[in-house]
Every structure is written in C-alpha cells, then in structure tokens.
N, C-alpha and C positions, 0 to 999 in steps of 0.2 A: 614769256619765253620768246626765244627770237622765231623770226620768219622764212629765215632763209634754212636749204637746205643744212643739211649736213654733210661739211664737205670741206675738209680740209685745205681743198686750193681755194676756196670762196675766199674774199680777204674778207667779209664778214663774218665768218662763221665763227664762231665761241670757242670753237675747239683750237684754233690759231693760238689764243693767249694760253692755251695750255702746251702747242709747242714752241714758243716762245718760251715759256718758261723754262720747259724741260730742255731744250736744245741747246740752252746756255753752257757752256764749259764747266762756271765753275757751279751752276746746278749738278753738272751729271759727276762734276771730282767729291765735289760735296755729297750726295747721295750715296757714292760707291763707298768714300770714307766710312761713312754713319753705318752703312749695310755690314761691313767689314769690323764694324765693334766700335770704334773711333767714334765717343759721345758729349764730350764734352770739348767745347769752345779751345779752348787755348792747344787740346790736341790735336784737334780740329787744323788749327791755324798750324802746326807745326808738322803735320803729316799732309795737308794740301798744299805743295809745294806752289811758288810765288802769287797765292793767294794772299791778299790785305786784310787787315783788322777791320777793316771798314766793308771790303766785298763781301766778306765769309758773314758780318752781324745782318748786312743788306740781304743775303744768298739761303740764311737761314727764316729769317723773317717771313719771306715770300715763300718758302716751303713751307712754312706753319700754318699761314693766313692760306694756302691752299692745301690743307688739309694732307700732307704730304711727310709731315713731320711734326711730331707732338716736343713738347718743352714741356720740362720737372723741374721746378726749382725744389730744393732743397732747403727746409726752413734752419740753417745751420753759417756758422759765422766762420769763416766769409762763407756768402751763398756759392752756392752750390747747382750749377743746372747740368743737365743733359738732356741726349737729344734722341729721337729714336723714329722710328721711321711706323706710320700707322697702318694699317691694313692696306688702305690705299698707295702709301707707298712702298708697302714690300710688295703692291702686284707691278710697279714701275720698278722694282730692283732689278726681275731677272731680264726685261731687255736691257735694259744698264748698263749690266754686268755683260751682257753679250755685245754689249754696241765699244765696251773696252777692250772687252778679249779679241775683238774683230782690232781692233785698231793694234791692238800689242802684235798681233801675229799679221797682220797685208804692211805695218809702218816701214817694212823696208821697198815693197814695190811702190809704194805711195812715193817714198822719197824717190826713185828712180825715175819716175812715172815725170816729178817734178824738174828731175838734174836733165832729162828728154827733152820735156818744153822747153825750158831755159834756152838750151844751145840753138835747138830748132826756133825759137823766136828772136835769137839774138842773129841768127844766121840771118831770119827774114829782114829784119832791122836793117842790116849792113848791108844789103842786096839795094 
C-alpha cells in the first residue's frame, strides 16, 4: 500500500489517478451516456457527440479495467457487446449527473463570465 497520506492534492496520492480518470470529458459524456441506457458501442459513438471510434473504445476500456463498467459479449453472430455500469459505478453516477446538470443550468453565466474576461484582458493588452 502506498505511504503517503490520503489526500487528493498530494500528487502521490492513488486517489489522483482516479480523478484523472473520472475528470476526463469524455469519461464523464461516456458515463452519463451508459447511466441513461445507451449500452452498446456504436450507440454509444453516435449519442456522444464529437466523440471518435478510437476515444469512446480507449474511454471504455479504462472504465472496465477500473472497475467502473462491466462488458457482455454476446455469444451471437455478429457479436454483440454492451455496456453497464457496476455497483461501483452507479455510486459515481449520481455526482455525474449532478456535475451535468450544474453545467446545463450556470453554461450561460460561465459564458458571460468568459465574453467579461475577454474584453477586460484585451482592454489590458492594448493599454
């Protein structure tokens, strides 16, 4: 086991590579997807908007290997997988889903917040 505390700002701490992981974008679009019923790969790719064939197979991979999401194959021609979220990760659903609905409902002060800086940093600029 490691030595150092436990302590999220440590940059050793173990628990880093698990917000590393989680903090990813297309971890949390992926997540919310799968939570939301959306279980199979190619739906996947086509309800996670500008998500790649290549990020979403990388994004599911590293959810599995951390225990975060289970994989079904289907012994059935063509195969057949889906995707589901394990105990472990339905207790990371509901902040998830709260870290979205925060973003759906402040996105328009965040953007103002943005269009603010802008002009006040461009004002400093030209001074």
């Amino acid at each position: 086991m490691n030595a150092y505390p436990i302590d999220i700002l440590n940059e050793y701490c173990p628990s880093r590579k698990v917000m590393e992981l989680i903090g990813d974008k297309w971890t949390l679009l992926t997540l919310n997807a799968i939570a939301r019923g959306i279980n199979r790969h190619n739906a996947l790719l086509r309800e996670v908007g500008g998500i790649s064939q290549k990020m979403l197979s990388q994004t599911l991979r590293a959810l599995e290997r951390n225990g975060i999401i289970t994989r079904h194959v289907f012994p059935v021609v063509p195969p057949r997988v889906e995707y589901e979220l394990t105990p472990l990760g339905e207790s990371l659903n509901e902040p998830v889903v709260a870290l979205g609905k925060w973003a759906q409902e402040n996105y328009a002060q965040v953007e103002k917040a943005r269009e603010k800086y802008d002009i006040e940093f461009k004002n400093d600029e030209e001074e």
